[in-house]
C-alpha positions in Angstrom: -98.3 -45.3 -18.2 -98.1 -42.9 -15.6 -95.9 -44.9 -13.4 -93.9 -45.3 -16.3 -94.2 -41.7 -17.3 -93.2 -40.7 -13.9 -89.7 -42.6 -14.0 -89.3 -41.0 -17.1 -89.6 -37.8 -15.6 -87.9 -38.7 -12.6 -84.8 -40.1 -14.9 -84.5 -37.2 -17.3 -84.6 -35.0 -13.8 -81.9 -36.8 -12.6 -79.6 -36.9 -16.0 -80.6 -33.3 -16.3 -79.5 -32.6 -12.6 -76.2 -34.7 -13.7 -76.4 -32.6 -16.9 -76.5 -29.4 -14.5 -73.7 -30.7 -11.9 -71.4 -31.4 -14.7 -72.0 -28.4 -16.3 -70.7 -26.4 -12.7 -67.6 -28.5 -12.7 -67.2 -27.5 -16.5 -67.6 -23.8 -15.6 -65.7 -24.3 -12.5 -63.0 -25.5 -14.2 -63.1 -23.4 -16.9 -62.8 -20.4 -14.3 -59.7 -22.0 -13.1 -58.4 -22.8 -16.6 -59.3 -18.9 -17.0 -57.4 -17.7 -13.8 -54.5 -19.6 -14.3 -54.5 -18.2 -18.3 -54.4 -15.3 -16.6 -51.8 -15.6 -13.9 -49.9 -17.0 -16.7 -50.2 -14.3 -19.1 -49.4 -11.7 -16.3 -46.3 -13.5 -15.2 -45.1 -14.0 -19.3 -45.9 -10.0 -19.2 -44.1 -9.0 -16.0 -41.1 -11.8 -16.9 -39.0 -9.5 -19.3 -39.2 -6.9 -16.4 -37.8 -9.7 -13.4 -35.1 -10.9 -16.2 -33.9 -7.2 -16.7 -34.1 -6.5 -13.0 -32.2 -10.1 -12.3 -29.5 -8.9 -15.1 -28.9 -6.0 -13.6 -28.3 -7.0 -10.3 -26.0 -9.5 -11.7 -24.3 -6.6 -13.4 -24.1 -4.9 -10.0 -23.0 -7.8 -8.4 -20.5 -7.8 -10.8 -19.5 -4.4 -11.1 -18.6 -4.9 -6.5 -17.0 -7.8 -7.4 -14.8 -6.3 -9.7 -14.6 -3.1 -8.0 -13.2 -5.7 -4.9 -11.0 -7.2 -6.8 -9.2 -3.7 -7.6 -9.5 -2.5 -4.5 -7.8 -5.9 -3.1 -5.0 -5.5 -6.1 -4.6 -1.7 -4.6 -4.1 -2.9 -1.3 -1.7 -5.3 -2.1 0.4 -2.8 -4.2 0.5 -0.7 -1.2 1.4 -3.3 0.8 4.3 -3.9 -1.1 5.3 -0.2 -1.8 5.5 -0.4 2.4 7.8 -3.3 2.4 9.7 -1.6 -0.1 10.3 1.6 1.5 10.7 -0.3 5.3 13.7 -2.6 3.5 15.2 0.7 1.7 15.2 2.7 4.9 16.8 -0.1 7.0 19.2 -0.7 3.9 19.5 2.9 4.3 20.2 3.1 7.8 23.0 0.5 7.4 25.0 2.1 4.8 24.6 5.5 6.6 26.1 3.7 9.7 28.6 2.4 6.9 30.0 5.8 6.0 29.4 7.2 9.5 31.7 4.8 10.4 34.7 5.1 7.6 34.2 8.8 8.1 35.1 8.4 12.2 37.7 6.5 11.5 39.0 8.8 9.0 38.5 11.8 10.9 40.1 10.0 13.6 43.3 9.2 11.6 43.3 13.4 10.5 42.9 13.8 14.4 45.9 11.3 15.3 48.0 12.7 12.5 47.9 16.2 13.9 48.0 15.0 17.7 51.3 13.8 16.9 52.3 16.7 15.1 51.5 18.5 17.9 53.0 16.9 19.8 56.6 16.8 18.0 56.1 20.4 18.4 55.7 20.5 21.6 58.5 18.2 22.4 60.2 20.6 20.0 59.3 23.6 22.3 60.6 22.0 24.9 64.2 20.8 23.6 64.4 24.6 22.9 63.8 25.9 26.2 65.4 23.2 27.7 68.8 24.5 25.1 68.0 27.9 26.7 66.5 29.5 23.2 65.5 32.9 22.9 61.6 33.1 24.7 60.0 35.1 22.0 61.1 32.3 18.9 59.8 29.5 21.4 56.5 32.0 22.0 56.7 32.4 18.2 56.4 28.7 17.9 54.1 28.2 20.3 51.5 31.1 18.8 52.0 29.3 14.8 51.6 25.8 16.2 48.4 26.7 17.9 47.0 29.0 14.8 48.0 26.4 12.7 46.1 23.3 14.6 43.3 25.6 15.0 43.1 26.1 10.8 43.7 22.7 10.6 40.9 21.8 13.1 38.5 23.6 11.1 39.9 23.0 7.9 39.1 19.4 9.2 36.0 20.5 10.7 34.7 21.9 7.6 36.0 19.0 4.6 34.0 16.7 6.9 30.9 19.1 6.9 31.2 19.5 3.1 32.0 16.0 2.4 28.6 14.8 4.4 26.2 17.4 2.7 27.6 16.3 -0.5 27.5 12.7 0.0 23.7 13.0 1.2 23.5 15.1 -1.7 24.9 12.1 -4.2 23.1 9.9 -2.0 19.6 11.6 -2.5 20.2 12.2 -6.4 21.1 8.3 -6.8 17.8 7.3 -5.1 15.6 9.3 -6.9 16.9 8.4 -10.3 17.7 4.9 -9.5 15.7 3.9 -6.8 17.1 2.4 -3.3 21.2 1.1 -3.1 21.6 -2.4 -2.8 25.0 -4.3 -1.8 24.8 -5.5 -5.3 
């Protein structure tokens, strides 16, 4: 009875040891269960907070993006405002060289026209003294022809001025209300 009393003892020992050692594991666990809960629970808590930081970051992101994409469309704009205003001033600089040119050979033709009458006069002058004329009508002559090509120089002189300063004056009133002159 003793012997048998003794593995009794023994045996519940041993289930209640078992009894014991599952009951650690159980608490163990249960303190895991618990910690995870709680890791859980805090990042449930703190997710609102990381989804309003993440949403506004995207916002920001967003915002430099945009603000990029502006900046990118502003620089293009200028870009082409440049081209623009390099082809009107070499479109400018042609036609200038246009009219400097008919204006040349215009003044030219003025300058020819009173060469030659000039030079009838002179040839003039000289047919007279050559036909022994009175000195002081050829002097006369000479004096008139002189005055009279020196108004006519500056008459010249000063249509040309005039005519330039109002032509850059058109030319300048044309662009600002119409913008650069094509050959259009």
């Amino acid at each position: 009875k003793t012997i048998l009393l003794d593995t009794c003892i023994h045996q519940r020992r041993k289930e209640l040891a078992e009894i014991r050692q599952k009951s650690n594991r159980f608490n163990s666990s249960l303190i895991r269960l618990q910690s995870d809960t709680d890791r859980l629970l805090h990042m449930i808590e703190k997710a609102p907070d990381s989804a309003e930081t993440l949403i506004s970051e995207i916002d920001s992101t967003f915002s430099a993006l945009q603000y990029l994409g502006h900046m990118a469309s502003s620089v293009e704009t200028i870009r082409d405002s440049l081209d623009r205003a390099k082809r009107s001033y070499e479109e400018n600089e042609t036609i200038r060289n246009r009219i400097e040119k008919i204006l040349n050979k215009s003044f030219i033709k003025d300058v020819d026209l009173e060469t030659s009458h000039l030079s009838e006069v002179n040839d003039l002058i000289l047919t007279l003294t050559e036909r022994k004329c009175d000195q002081q009508i050829i002097r006369s002559l000479e004096q008139k022809t002189r005055r009279y090509f020196i108004r006519s120089s500056k008459k010249i002189d000063d249509d040309l001025t005039t005519n330039y300063e109002l032509f850059e004056q058109s030319l300048n009133n044309y662009k600002r209300v119409y913008g650069n002159i094509s050959d259009d």
